[in-house]
C-alpha positions as semicolon CSV with decimal commas, in nm:
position;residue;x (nm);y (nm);z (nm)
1;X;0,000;0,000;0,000
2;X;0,100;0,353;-0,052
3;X;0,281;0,519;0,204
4;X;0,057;0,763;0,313
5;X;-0,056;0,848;0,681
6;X;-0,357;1,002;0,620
7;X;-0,538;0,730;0,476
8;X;-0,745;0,527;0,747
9;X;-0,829;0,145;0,597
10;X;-1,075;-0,001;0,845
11;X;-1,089;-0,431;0,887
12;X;-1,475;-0,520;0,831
13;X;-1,364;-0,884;0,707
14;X;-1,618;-1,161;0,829
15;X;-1,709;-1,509;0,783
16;X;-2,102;-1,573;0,680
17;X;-2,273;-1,878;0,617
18;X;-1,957;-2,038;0,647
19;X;-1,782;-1,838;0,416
20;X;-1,467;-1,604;0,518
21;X;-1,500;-1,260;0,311
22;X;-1,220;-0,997;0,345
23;X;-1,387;-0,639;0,321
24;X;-1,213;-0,327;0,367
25;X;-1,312;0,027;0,414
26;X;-1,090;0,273;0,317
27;X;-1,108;0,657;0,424
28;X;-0,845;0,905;0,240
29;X;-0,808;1,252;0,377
30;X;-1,088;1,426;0,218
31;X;-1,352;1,190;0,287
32;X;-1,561;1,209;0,659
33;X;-1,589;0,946;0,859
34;X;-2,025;0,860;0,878
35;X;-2,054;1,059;0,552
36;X;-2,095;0,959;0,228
37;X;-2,020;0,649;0,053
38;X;-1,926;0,425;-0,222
39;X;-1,951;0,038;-0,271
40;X;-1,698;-0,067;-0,456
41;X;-1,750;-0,414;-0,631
42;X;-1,406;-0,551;-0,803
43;X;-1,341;-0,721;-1,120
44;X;-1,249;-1,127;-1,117
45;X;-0,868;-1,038;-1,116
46;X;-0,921;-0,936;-0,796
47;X;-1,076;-1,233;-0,652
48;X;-0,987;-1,398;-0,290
49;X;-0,910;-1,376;0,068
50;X;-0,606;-1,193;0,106
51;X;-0,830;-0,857;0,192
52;X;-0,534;-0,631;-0,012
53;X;-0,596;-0,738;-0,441
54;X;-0,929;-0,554;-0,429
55;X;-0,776;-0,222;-0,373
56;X;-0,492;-0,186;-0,609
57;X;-0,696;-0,137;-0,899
58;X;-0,951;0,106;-0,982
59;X;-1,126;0,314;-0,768
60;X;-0,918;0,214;-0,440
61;X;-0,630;0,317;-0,605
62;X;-0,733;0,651;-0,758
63;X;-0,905;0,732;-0,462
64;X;-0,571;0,712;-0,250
65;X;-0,409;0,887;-0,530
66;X;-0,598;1,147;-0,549
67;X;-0,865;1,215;-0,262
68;X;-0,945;1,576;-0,392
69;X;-1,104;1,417;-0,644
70;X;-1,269;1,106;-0,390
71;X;-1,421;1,232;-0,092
72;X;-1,652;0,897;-0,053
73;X;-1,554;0,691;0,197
74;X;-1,514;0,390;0,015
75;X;-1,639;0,020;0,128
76;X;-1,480;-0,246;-0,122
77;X;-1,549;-0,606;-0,037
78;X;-1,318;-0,878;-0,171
79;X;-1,521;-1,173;-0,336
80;X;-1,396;-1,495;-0,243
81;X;-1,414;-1,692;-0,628
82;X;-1,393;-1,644;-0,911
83;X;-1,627;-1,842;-1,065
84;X;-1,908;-1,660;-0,898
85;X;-2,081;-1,400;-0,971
86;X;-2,172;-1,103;-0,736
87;X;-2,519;-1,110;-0,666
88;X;-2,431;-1,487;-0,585
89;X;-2,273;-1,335;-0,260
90;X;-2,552;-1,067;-0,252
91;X;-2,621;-1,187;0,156
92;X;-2,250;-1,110;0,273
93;X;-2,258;-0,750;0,040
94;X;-2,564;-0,643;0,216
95;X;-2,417;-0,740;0,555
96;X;-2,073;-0,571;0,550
97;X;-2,276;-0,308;0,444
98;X;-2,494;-0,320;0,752
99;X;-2,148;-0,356;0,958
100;X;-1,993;-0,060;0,794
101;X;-2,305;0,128;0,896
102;X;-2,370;0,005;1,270
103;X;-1,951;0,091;1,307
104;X;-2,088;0,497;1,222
105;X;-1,847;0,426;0,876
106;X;-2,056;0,576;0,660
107;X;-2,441;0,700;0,610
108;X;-2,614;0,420;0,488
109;X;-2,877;0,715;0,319
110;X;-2,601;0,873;0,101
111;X;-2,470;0,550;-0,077
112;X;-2,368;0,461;-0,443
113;X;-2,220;0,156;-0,576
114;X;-1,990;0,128;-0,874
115;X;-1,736;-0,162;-0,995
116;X;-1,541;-0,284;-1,299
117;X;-1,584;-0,606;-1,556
118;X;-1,688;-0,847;-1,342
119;X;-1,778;-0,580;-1,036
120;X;-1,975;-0,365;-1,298
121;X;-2,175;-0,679;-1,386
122;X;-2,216;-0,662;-0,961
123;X;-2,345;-0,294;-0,971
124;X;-2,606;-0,364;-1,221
125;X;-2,697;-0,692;-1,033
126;X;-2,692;-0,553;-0,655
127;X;-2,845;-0,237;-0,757
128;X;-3,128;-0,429;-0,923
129;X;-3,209;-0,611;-0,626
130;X;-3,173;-0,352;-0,406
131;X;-3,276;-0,016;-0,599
132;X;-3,337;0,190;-0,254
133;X;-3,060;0,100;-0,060
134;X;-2,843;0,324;-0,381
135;X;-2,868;0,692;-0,481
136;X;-2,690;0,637;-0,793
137;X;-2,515;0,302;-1,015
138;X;-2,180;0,341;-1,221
139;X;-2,106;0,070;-1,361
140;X;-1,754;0,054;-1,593
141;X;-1,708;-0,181;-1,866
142;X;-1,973;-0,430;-1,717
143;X;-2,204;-0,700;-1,888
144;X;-2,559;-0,815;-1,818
145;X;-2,538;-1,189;-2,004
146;X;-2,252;-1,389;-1,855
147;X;-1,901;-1,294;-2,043
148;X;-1,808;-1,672;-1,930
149;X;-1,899;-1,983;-1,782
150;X;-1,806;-2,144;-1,430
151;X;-1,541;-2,281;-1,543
152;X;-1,435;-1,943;-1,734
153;X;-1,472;-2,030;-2,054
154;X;-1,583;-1,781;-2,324
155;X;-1,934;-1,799;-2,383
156;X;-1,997;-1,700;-2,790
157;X;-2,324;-1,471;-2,773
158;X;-2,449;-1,243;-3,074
159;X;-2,402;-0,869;-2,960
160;X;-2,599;-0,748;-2,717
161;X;-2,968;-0,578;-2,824
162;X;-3,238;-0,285;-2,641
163;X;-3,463;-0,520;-2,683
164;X;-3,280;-0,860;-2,539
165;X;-3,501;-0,987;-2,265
166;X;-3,227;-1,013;-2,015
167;X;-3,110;-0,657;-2,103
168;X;-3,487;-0,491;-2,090
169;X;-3,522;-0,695;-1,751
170;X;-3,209;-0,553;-1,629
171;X;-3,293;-0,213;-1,716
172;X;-3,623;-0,244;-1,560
173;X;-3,491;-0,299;-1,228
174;X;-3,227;-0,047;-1,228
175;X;-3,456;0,248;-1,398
176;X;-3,515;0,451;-1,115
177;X;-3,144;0,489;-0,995
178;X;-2,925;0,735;-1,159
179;X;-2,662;0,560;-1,388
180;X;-2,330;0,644;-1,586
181;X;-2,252;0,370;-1,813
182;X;-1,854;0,363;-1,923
183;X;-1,678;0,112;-2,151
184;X;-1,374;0,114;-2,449
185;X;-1,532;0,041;-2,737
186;X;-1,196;-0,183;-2,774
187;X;-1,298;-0,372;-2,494
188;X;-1,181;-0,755;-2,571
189;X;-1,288;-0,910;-2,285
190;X;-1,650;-0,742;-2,250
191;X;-1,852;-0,639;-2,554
192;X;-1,928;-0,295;-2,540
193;X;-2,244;-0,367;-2,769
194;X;-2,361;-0,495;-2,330
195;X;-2,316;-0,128;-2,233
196;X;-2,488;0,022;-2,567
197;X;-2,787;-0,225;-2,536
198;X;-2,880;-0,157;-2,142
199;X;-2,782;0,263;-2,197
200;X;-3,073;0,195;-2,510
201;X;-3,281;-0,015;-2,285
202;X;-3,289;0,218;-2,019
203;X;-3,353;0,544;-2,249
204;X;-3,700;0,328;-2,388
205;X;-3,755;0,308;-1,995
206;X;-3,794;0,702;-2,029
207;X;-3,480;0,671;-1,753
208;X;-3,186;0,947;-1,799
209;X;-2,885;0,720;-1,790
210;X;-2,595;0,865;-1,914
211;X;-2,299;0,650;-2,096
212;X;-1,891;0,700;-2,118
213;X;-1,775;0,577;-2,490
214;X;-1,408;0,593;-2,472
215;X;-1,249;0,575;-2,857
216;X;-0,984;0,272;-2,849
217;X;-1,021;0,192;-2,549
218;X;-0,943;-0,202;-2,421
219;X;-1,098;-0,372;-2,118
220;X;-0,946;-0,144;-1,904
221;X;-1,134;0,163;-1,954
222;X;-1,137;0,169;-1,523
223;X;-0,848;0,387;-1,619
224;X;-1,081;0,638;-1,802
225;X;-1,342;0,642;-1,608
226;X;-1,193;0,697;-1,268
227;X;-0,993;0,995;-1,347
228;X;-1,282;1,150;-1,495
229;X;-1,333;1,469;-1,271
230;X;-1,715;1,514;-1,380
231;X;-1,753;1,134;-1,294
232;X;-1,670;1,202;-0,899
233;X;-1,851;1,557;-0,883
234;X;-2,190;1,349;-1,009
235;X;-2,179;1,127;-0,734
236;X;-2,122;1,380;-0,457
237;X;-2,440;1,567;-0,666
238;X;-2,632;1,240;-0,612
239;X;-2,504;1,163;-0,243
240;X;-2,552;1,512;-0,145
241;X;-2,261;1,727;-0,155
């Protein structure tokens, strides 16, 4: 971890239904302890137990970088396989948040949740199923169908459409929460055409999303999207600056 002494990382890690989950919660030296908050949901590079992979890339590691630019304290969770997907470990999410709150961490009323490949499929999927518990849903280079299988193998799938069931189900859920959409349209690993087709879906919803395009762009368009000034200053707008 950086070397720097104003940056307070707080141990929420906890075993549930028999599971061990590392969490940490991470408050740089602009953000206030009991104030606002993100949830940040990883990408499956980041997988495991160690409590320490889930914040050296994206948001964890812009946020210590620059905390100007991040005052959110910043609750990122460390999922334990790979082969999973996030809303599969939907009870333990919703309890470290509980934690985090009961510990006077963060205001559990001024929340957002955001997260990359894997972790952006999260925010779409954890925001769906819990709409009110999030003022606002970023999502960066995330998919809706499954990228891969269990056993992470490449699933071949047409481009995504609006009108894909799975997509217009998705959007359905999410439709009252403020999103920003961001992808490369490079991306190898995640077809953009997932992004285009839910940022369509939720438009026909009459929703306002709003959607990050970046020109040549790979799978790690986390690097775009989370040194993207008007990105932070729309989530304190939506948290309550």
């Amino acid at each position: 971890m950086p070397d720097l002494p104003a940056l307070r990382i707080y141990d929420l890690s906890t075993r549930i239904d028999g599971q061990q989950y590392a969490c940490k919660v991470m408050v740089n030296e602009s953000a206030t302890i009991g104030g606002q908050a993100l949830l940040f949901l990883h990408g499956a590079g980041e997988c495991g137990t160690d409590g320490v992979r889930q914040l050296h890339v994206g948001l964890p590691r812009y946020a210590m970088q620059r905390p100007d630019r991040w005052p959110f304290v910043i609750i990122a969770p460390q999922k334990p396989t790979v082969n999973s997907e996030w809303e599969d470990h939907d009870k333990a999410v919703m309890a470290l948040l509980d934690k985090a709150a009961e510990m006077g961490l963060i205001d559990p009323d001024r929340l957002a949740i955001t997260g990359l490949s894997q972790g952006g499929h999260g925010t779409i999927a954890i925001a769906g199923l819990h709409p009110e518990r999030f003022k606002a849903a970023a999502p960066v280079c995330p998919y809706v169908r499954p990228v891969f299988d269990r056993e992470r193998e490449r699933i071949q799938r047409e481009p995504a459409a609006a009108d894909n069931p799975d997509i217009i189900a998705a959007a359905e859920k999410i439709r009252g929460i403020p999103v920003w959409l961001h992808h490369g349209d490079a991306d190898s690993v995640v077809p953009v055409s997932e992004s285009r087709a839910l940022f369509g879906a939720l438009r026909a919803l009459n929703a306002e999303p709003r959607f990050s395009e970046y020109p040549d762009v790979d799978h790690n368009s986390w690097d775009n999207a989370y040194v993207d000034r008007d990105f932070s200053e729309w989530l304190l707008h939506h948290l309550g600056e």
